[in-house]
N, C-alpha and C positions, 0 to 999 in steps of 0.2 A: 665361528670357533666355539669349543664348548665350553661345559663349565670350568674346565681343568685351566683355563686361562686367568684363571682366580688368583694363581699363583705368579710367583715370577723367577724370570733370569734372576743371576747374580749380577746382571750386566744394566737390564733395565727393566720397565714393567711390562706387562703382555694385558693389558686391561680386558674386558668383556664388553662390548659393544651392546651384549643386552641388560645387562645390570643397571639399575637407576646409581644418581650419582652417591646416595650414601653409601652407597654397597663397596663401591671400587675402591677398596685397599688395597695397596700396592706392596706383596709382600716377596719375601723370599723363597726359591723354590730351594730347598736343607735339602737335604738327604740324597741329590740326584745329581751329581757333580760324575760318578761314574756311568749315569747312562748320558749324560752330555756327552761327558768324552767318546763315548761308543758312536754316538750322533756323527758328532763333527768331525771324528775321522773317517767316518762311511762318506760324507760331504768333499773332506779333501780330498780322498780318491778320485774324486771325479775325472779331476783335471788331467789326473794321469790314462785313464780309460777305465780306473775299475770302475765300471757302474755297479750300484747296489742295492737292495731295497731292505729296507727294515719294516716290522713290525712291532711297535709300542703299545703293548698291552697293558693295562691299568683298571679300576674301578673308576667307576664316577667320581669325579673331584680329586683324582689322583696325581692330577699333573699332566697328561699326554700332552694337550695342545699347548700346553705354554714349551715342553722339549721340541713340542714340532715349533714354533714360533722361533724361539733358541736358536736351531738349528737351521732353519730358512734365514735368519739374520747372518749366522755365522758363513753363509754362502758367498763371502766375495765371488764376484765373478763368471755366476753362475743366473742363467734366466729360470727363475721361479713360478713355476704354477699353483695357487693354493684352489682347490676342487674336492671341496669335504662333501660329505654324505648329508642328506637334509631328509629328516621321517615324511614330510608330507608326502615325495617322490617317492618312496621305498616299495611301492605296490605298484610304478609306473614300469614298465619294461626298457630297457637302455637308456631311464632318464637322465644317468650319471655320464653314460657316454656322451650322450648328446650335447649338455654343458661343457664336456671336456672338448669336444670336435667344436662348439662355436668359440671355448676359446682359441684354440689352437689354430683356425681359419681366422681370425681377424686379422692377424697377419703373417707376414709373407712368412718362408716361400708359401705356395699353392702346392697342393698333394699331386701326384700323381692321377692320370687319368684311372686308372684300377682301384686307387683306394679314393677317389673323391666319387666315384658311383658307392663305395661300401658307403664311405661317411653320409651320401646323402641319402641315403636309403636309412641309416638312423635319426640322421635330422628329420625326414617325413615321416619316420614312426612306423617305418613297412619294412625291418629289416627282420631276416626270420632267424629263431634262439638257433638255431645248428649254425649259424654266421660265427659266433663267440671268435674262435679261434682264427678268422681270416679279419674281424673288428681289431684283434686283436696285434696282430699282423701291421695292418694299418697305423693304429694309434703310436705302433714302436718307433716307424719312421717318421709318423710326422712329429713326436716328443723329441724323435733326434735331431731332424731338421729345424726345429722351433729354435733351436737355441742360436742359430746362426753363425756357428764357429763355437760357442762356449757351450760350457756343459749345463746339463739343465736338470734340475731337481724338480720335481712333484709330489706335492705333499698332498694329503688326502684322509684329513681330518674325520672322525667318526666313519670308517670306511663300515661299521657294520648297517650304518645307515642307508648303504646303497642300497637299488632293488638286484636283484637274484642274477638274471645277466650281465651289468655291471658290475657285481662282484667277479662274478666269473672272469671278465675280461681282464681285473684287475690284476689277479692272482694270473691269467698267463702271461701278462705283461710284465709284471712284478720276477717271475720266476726267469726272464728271460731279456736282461737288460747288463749282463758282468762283462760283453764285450764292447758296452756304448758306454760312451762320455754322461749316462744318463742313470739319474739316482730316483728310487721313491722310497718315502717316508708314511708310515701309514701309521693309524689311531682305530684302536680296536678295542672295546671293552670285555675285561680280562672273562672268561668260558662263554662267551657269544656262540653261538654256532656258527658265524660270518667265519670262524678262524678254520673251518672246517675250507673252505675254497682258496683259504692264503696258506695250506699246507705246504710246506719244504722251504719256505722263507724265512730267513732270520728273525727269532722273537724278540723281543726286548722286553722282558716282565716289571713293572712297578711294582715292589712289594710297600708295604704299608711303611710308613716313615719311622724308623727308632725313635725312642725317648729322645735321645739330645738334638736330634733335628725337628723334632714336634715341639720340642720345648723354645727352641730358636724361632720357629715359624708362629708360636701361641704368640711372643715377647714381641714380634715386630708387625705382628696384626693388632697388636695395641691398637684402641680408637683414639684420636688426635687427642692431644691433651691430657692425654691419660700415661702420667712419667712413673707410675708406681706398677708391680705388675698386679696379678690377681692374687690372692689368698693360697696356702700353698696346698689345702683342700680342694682348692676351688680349681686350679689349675691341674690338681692331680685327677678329678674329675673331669676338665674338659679333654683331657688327653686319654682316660680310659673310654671316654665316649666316643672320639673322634676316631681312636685306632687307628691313628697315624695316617689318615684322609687328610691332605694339604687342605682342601675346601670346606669341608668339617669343620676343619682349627680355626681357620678364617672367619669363618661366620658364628662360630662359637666363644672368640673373641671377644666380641663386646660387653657378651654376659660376663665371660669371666674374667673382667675387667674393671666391673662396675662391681662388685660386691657387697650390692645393695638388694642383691634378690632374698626375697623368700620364697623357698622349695627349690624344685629339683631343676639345675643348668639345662638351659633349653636352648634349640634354635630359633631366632631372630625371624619375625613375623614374612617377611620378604626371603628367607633363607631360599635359595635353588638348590642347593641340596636334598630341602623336603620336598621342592617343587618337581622334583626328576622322579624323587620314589614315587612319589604322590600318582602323580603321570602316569607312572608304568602301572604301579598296582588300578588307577580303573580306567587304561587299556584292557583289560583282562576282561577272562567272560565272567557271568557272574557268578558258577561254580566254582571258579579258579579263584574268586577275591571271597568265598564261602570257605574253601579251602586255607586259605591263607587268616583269615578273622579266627577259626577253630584253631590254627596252631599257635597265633596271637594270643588268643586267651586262654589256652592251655600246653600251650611250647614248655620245654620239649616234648613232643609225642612220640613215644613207641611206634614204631611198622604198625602193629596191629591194633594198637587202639585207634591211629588213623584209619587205616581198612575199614572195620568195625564202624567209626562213626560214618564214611560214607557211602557204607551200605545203607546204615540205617537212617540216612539223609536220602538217599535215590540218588547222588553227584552221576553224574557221566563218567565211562571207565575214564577215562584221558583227564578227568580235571585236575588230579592230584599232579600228574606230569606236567598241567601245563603250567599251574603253579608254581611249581618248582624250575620250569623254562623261563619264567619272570626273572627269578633272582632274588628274589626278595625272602622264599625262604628256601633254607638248604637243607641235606640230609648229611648228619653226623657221620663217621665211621662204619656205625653200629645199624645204620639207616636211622636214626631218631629224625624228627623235623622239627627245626627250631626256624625263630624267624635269625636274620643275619646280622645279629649286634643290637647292642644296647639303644644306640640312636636312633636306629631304625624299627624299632619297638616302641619310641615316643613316639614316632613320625605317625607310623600306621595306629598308634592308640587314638590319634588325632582324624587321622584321616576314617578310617574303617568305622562307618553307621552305629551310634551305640546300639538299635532295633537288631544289625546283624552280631553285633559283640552279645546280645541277651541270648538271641539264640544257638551261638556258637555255647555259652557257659549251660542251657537247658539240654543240647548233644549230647557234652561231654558228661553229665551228672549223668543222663541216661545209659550210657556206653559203658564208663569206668569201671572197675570192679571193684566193691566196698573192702573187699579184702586185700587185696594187690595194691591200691590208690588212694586209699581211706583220706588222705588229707587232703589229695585234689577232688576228688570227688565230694568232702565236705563244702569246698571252696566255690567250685562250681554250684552246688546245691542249695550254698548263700545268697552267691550272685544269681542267680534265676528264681530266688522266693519259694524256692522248695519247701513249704513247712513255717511254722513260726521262726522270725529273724532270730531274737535270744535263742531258742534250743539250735539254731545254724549256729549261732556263734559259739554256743558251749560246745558242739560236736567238733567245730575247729577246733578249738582250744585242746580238747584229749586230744587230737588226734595229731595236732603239733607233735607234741610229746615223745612219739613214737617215730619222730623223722629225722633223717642228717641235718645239720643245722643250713648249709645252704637250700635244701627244697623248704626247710622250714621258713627260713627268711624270704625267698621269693614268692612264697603261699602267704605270708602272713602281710606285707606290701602288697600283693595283688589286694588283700579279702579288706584293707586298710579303707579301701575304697566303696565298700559295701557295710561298713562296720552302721550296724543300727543307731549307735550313740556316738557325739566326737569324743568322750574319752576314751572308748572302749579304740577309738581308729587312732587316738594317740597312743596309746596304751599297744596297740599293733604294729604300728611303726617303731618304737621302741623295741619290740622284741626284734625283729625284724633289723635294727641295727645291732641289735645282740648278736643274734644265730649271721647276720652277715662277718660282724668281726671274727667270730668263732672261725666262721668257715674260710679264714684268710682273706678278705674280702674288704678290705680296708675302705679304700675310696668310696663302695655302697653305702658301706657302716656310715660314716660320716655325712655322705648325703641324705639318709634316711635320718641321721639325730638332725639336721636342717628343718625340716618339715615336725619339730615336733619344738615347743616353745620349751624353756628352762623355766616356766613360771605358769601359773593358772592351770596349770594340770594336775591330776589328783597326785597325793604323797607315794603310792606307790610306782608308780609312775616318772614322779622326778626323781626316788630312787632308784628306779634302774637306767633312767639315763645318766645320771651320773657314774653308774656303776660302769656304762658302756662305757664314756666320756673317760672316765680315769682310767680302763684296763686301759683303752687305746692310746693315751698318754703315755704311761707305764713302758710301754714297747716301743712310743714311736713319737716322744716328744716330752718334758723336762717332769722328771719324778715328783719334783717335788708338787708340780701341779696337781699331777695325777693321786698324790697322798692327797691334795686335799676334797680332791671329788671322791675318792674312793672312802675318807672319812666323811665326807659328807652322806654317799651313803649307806654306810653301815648306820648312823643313825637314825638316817629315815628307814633303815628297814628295822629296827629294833623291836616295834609293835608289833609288827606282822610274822618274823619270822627269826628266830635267833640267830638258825645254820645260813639264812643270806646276810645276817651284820656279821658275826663271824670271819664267813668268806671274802667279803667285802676289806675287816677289818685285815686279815692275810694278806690279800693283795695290794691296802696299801703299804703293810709292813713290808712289804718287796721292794715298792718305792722309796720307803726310806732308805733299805739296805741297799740299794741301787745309789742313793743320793750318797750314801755315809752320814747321811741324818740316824745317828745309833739314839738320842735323846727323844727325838722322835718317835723311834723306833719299841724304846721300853716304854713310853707314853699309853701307844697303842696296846703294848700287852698288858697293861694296867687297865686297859680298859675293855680288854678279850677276859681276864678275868674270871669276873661275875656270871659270864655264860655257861661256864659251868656246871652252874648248881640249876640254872633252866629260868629263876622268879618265875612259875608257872608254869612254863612250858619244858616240857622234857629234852633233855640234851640228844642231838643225835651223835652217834659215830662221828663223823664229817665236822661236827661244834668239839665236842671235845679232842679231835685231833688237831685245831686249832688251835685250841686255848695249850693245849699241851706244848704245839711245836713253840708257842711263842715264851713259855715257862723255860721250855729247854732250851732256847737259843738264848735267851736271857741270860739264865746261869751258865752257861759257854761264855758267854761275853764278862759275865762278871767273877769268873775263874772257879765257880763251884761245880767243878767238871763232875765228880760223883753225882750230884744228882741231878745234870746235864746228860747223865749216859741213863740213868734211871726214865728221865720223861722225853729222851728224843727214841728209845727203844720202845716205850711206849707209842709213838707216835706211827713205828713202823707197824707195829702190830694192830693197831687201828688202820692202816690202810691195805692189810694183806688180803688179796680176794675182791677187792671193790673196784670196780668196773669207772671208776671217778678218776678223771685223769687229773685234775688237781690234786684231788689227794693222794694220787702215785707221786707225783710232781714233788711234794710237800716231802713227800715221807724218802722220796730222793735224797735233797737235801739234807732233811736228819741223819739217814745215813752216810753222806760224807763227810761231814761236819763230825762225826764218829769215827770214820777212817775206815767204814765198813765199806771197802771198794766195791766187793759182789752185790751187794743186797743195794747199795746206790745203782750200779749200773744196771741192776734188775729190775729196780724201781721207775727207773727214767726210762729205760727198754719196754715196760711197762703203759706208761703215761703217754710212749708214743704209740702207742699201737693201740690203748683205748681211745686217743683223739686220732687217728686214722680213720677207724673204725664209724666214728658218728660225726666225721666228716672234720674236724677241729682241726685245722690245717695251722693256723695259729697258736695252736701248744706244743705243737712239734717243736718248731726250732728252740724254747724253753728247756724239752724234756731233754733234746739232743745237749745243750750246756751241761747237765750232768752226764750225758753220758761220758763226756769228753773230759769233766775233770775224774771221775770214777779211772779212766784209759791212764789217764795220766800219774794217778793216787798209784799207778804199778808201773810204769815205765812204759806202756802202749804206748808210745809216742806215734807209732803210724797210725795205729784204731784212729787215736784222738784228732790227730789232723783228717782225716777220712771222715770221722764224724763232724767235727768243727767246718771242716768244708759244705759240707753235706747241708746243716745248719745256717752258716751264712746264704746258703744261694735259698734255702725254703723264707728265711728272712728276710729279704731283699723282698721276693718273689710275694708274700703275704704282707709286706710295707710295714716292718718291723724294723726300724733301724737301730732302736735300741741292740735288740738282739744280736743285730748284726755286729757292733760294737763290739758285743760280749764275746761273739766267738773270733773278730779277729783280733781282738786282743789277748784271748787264750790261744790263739795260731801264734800268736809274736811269743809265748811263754813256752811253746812247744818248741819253735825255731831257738829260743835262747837257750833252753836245756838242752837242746843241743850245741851249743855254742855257736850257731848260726847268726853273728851281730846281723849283719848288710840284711837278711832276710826276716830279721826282728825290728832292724829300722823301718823297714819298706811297708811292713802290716801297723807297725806305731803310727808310722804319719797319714795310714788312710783315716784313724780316726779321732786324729788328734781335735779336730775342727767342730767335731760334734761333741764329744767331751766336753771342751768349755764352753759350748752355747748353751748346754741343757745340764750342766753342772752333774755327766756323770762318773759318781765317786768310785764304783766298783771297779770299771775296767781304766779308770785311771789309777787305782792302785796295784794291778795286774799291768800295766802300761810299766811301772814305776817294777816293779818286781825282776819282769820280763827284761826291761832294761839292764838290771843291776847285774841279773843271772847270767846277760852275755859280758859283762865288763868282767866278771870274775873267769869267765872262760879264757877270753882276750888279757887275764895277766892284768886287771886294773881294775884290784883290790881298793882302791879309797876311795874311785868312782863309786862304786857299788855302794860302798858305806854312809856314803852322801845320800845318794838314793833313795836305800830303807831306811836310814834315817828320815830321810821326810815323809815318808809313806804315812805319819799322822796328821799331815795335813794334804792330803789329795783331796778330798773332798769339800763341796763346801759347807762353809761355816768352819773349817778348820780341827772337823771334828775324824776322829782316828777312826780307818777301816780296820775294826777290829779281825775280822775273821782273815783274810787277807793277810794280814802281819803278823801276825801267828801262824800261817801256811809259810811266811819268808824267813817265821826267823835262822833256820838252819844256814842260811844265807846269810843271813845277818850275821853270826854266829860266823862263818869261814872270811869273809870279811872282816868284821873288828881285828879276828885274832892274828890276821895276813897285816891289819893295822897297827898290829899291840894293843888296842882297845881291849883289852882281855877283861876287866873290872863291866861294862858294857855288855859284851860277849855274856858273861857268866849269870848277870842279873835276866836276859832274854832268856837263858836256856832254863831258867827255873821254871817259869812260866809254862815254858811249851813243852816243857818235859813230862810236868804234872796233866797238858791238858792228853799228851800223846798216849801216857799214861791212861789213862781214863778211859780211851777208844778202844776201836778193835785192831787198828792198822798198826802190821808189826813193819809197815813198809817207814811211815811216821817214825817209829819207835826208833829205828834204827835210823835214822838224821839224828834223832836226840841222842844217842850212844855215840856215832862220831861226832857231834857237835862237845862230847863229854872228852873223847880221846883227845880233840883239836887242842883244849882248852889246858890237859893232864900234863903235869912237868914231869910225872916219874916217867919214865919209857917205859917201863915193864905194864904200870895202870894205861899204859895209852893202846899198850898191845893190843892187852885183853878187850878195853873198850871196842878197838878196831873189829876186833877178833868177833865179838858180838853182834856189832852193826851185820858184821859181812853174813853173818848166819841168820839172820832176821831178812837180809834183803833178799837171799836165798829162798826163804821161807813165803817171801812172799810175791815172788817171782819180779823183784825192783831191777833191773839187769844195767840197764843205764848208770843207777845211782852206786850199785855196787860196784861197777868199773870206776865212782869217782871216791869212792870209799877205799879204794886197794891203791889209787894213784896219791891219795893222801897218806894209806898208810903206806907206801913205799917210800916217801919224799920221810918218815917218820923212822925206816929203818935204816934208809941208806947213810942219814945226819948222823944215825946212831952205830955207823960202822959195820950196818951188817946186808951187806949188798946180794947175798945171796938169796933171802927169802924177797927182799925187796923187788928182784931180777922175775920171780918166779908169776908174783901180784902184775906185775907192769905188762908182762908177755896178755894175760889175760883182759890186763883193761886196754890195752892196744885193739885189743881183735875184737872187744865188745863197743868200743870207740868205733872203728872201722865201720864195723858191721850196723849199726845205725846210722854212719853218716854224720858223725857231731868231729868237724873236721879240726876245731880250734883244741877240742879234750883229747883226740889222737894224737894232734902235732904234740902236744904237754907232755902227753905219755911216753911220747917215743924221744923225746929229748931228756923227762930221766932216764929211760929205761939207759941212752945212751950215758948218761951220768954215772951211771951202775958199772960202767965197764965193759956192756953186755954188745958182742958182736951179734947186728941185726941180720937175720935171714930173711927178710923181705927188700922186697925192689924198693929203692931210691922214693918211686912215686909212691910208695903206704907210708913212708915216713911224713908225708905232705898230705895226708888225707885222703890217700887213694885206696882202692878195691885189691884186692888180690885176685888172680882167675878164677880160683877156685871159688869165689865168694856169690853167693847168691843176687842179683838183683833187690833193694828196697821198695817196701809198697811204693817209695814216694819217683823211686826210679821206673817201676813198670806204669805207673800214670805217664809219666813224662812219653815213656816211649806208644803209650797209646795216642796222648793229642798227636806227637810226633805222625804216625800214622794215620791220622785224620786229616795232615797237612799242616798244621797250627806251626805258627810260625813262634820261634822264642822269646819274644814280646806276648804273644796271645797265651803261650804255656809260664808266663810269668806272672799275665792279668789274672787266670783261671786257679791257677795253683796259689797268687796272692807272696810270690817269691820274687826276690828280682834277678832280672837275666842272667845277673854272674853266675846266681845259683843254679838256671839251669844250664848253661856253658858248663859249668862245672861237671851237672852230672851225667848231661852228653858223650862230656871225654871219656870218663868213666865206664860210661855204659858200652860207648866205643870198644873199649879195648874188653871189655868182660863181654864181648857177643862179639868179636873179632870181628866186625865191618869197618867201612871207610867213609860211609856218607850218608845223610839222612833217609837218603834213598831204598840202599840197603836193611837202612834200619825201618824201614816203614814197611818193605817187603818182609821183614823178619817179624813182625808183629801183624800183619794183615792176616 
């Protein structure tokens, strides 16, 4: 059996007979419970006569022979043959038949005189290749007769191990066993060319194990005694290595277990997973393991810079194929050639001659083009001693500069290891966890800050590992940490460089405001400050946009909005034109905290397409959170969940969880605007858990907001007031999200006054009236003019108030907030006896309710508008939150019917959309009847 026996049943264990005894953990086979089931029913058929044969295809350490074990267990009743493939035989002619003919003759019955002449003409080794088909012939009867009455399975373990005519017999034997009591089970590693002779046979594909079944399989290959798991780096690391390889996870276990290494998670000295690659790569000729060293130490290669190098090596035409017949390295899409995974990149750095690794790096310097390549060909020109070491390493260094941050990070890790001096190779690993985080790349990030000490390294140095250390916090574990490495250093870069304490000093002010540490937060601008003036060194752009934004948010927070609007508009105008996607980022922010919705969302549309561009996959989902509240600052509710979606999955995907936080808790505040409770419950409680582990304050005041907005929808006004009332202590230390409750108070504000808290009510709106004042959002402006109406006792001043709001919200295309502005002032004309303009307001906030989908602000509307007097002309079902025909589809309704069409079942279209099933039940019917079909069926052909 092979290595895949590493693994196990759920039932019981499938050991390796060749493993010494540390090796044999007895683990779980996760993820493969549907190709069991596939197994065991091809097995039960037997009995009935379906005979059948599978093919289980898989990588190395994938699993096969423990499902072929599995499934040979699960055979009540049936006589078992197991007759795997073994490489020594593989160049023998019928060596595979011949084992299977002496088993099948030890006992009874006896073949037939016809086929015991075939069979003994392959036990003597005289039987000739044109035979195949009549061996074949043979081998069907005596598999059916062997079983004596019962049905009989053959399993045939590593079948590409056979030689060339025992495969051949397999595959006609295989293709032709549906009217016998007789099954075979085969084991094939997944693009073998063996698959090429078991053509027309049921596949069975292993694909690599998802997260939650790797993650079960990491946990129960625990090494005895070991009741804690790994680290949650450490583990997130063994799982990006292993890529979902059962034998991988296994053997990579006990490292990441022990959390006593230093450097990078390796395999285990004894591992058979290195042992297999090891194997194949030197089977190889030795142009094919020439070819494979050059793309090791210069992966990924272009078509033609490969070409190129082995021309100018002499290789044989055929080496590069046959290389690539190994497996060990692949060709991309595009044809690049990489080797195949991260693990197998250490394996072969181990195995592969450093003499042929020198001269693969002296090739590729030669080949490369200084202009098309400039950074690998620096690299290469390091590693081979091209020149004096120092000027190699200053030519890397420019020539970093000029690259996307992920070739910059794997360039700067490779040359890590040719660095002339150890600070200058710590001092490269550090970048190198830099350009990896940048480029979304977490897990590297983190293993590359391993290999670098937090001590005895020089000062700039431990600056930016802290600085890597805190962003990565920042995004993906407790703010307040990350404040204090990110103040940690801004001070150590103080000496050396203003614009990085500055930026440093910024990013932890993000942490704070992330925490609701605001004391914190003015701390740090007290001490952004002084950089200003430069003490010697001249301020750049990027320093004073800095020190400005944290002057403007200051005075926002401490209510001197005048000259809050003077240095956060400064701040834009310092990032107009600059290619720095932080500083779009930044100057984002300033502009909504202004209420300038365009110039925010052109800012963050900005900031994402300068970190596209130089590869910053990790600032994306940042820029995207403005773009989604800028969507929102106007009533985009669809943009915003479009973007917000968009952003959780890059978040997820670059191991930012903060982030992710941020946007679905601005998803639960898009769902509560529209009065969607059940689907603003459903996005609260995915993040309620991380929230208070990592104490984050922002989106638990968004959490709290989000909340209050659908209880006011839902008719449970003192709920709500509960709520933002507490909204000053969501964070910890109990300290008030400022910005955040000054974005609720208009809420606040509809709430007290639905309380009688009117004296409450009247003291918030002073506040936020002056700060909406101050901005540029006439969308703002006009919450604070109904929040004036709500509050006004004369009717005539409530009017006008009303009257104004609605012309601002007009003005500034708020469409949502205007239909809640007209259903207020109608509830304000109808009290006041005058039902006919009130009739006229309610008609339009119905159809604008409808027409977004905010089903709890429609049912509202449509029970005053009934209040009014007013005979409805719409169907029954719009009074309940339904479409009218005439009524267009919602962006959020034409997703639904795209998963729809992909097959997605209403649990998967509730995972992906982050809604829960009522909601999409809901908008099915809906959809139903506005596209006049009957069944999803319908509906999927109607969108195909």
């Amino acid at each position: 059996m092979d290595s895949d026996s590493a693994v196990m049943d759920s039932d019981s264990a499938v050991m390796d007979s060749d493993s010494d005894a540390a090796s044999r953990v007895p683990v779980r086979l996760h993820g493969r419970s549907e190709a069991q089931r596939t197994l065991r029913d091809a097995v039960e058929g037997l009995g009935a006569g379906r005979g059948a044969a599978v093919v289980v295809s898989g990588e190395f350490g994938s699993g096969r022979s423990a499902l072929l074990a599995a499934a040979a267990r699960a055979a009540a009743g049936c006589t078992v043959h197991h007759v795997g493939g073994v490489d020594a035989e593989a160049a023998v002619p019928w060596a595979w038949c011949q084992r299977l003919v002496l088993r099948l003759t030890a006992d009874p019955p006896a073949p037939s005189a016809g086929d015991a002449e075939i069979l003994a003409g392959i036990i003597a080794g005289r039987c000739p290749p044109e035979a195949v088909l009549a061996v074949a012939s043979a081998l069907r009867r005596m598999l059916e007769a062997s079983g004596v009455g019962r049905p009989v399975l053959l399993c045939v373990d590593d079948a590409h191990r056979l030689d060339h005519l025992s495969l051949c017999v397999l595959g006609l034997l295989a293709r032709r066993v549906e009217a016998l009591r007789v099954g075979l089970l085969l084991t094939v590693v997944t693009g073998h060319p063996a698959l090429a002779a078991l053509d027309g046979i049921d596949t069975l594909p292993l694909p690599p194990l998802d997260d939650a079944a790797a993650r079960r399989l990491l946990a129960d290959a625990a090494p005895p005694g070991r009741a804690a798991g790994p680290r949650p780096e450490t583990e997130a690391e063994a799982l990006a290595l292993a890529a979902g390889n059962p034998l991988a996870l296994t053997e990579l276990a006990a490292a990441a277990h022990g959390d006593d290494r230093c450097g990078p998670l390796t395999l285990p000295p004894g591992s058979r997973w290195r042992a297999d690659h090891a194997r194949r790569f030197r089977q190889l000729p030795d142009e094919a393991r020439a070819v494979i060293a050059t793309v090791l130490v210069g992966g990924p290669l272009a078509p033609d810079v490969l070409r190129t190098a082995a021309r100018r090596a002499g290789w044989h035409p055929g080496a590069i194929d046959t290389a690539l017949a190994g497996g060990l390295i692949v060709l991309t899409d595009d044809g690049t050639a990489a080797v195949a995974g991260r693990l197998l990149r250490q394996v072969l750095r181990a195995e592969v001659p450093l003499a042929a690794q020198h001269a693969a790096h002296r090739l590729l310097a030669e080949v490369l083009d200084p202009d098309r390549s400039g950074l690998c060909r620096a690299l290469h020109r390091l590693a081979c001693g091209t020149g004096p070491a120092e000027q190699g390493a200053a030519d890397l260094e420019r020539a970093v500069g000029d690259a996307g941050h992920h070739a910059a990070g794997e360039v700067l890790e490779e040359a890590a290891g040719f660095a002339p001096r150890r600070h200058l190779r710590e001092r490269w690993l550090t970048l190198a966890a830099r350009h990896a985080f940048l480029a979304g790349e977490d897990i590297r990030a983190r293993s590359l800050l391993c290999r670098v000490p937090p001590h005895g390294v020089p000062e700039g140095t431990r600056a930016l590992r802290s600085l890597v250390e805190g962003e990565r916090l920042l995004r993906d574990g407790a703010p307040a940490e990350a404040c204090r490495h990110l103040s940690a250093a801004a001070g150590l870069f103080l000496d050396e460089s203003h614009e990085a304490a500055a930026r440093a000093m910024m990013l932890a002010g993000e942490a704070a405001f992330l925490a609701g540490d605001f004391a914190g937060y003015f701390a740090l601008a007290r001490r952004a400050a002084p950089l200003r003036r430069g003490a010697g060194m001249e301020a750049t752009p990027a320093t004073r946009l800095v020190v400005d934004h944290f002057a403007g948010m200051t005075a926002t927070f401490e209510g001197r909005h005048r000259e809050a609007g003077r240095l956060l508009r400064r701040v834009m105008r310092l990032a107009e034109g600059t290619p720095d996607a932080y500083c779009a980022l930044w100057a984002g922010q300033a502009a909504y905290t202004l209420g300038d919705a365009a110039r925010a969302h052109a800012f963050a549309v900005a900031a994402a397409e300068s970190a596209r561009q130089r590869g910053a996959l990790s600032l994306v989902p940042a820029a995207l959170v403005y773009q989604v509240l800028a969507a929102l600052l106007t009533d985009r509710c669809a943009a915003a969940e479009e973007a917000a979606l968009d952003g959780l999955r890059l978040a997820r995907q670059t191991g930012q969880r903060n982030l992710a936080v941020d946007h679905l808790a601005v998803l639960a505040l898009v769902s509560a605007l529209r009065g969607d409770g059940d689907d603003t419950a459903v996005r609260l409680r995915s993040i309620t858990h991380q929230v208070s582990m990592w104490g984050l304050g922002r989106p638990a005041a968004f959490g709290r907001w989000a909340s209050a907005c659908a209880d006011l929808a839902d008719n449970r006004p003192a709920d709500a007031l509960t709520r933002l009332a507490g909204m000053a202590h969501t964070a910890v230390g109990n300290q008030t999200d400022l910005v955040i409750r000054q974005l609720a108070t208009p809420h606040f504000v509809e709430a007290a006054v639905r309380c009688d808290r009117r004296a409450k009510a009247a003291e918030a709106l002073r506040s936020y009236h002056a700060w909406a004042a101050g901005g540029t959002s006439a969308a703002r402006l006009a919450l604070a003019h109904r929040c004036h109406a709500l509050l006004e006792s004369d009717d005539a001043a409530a009017d006008a108030q009303f009257r104004h709001a609605a012309r601002l919200h007009r003005q500034d295309g708020a469409v949502l907030e205007l239909a809640k502005t007209e259903l207020f002032h109608a509830h304000r004309l109808r009290r006041a006896r005058r039902p006919r303009p009130a009739r006229e307001l309610l008609r339009e906030a119905v159809q604008i309710f409808q027409q977004y989908g905010a089903v709890s602000w429609a049912r509202r509307a449509t029970e005053e508008l009934r209040a009014t007097g007013a005979r409805l002309q719409v169907p029954a079902r719009l009074g309940e939150g339904g479409y009218g025909t005439g009524a267009e589809l919602t962006p959020q309704q034409t997703r639904i019917c795209e998963l729809v069409a992909r097959g997605a079942t209403n649990q998967e279209i509730a995972d992906v959309l982050m809604v829960s099933i009522r909601t999409v039940e809901y908008h099915l019917r809906n959809i139903f009847t506005r596209l006049g079909v009957r069944s999803r069926v319908e509906l999927a052909a109607h969108f195909r």
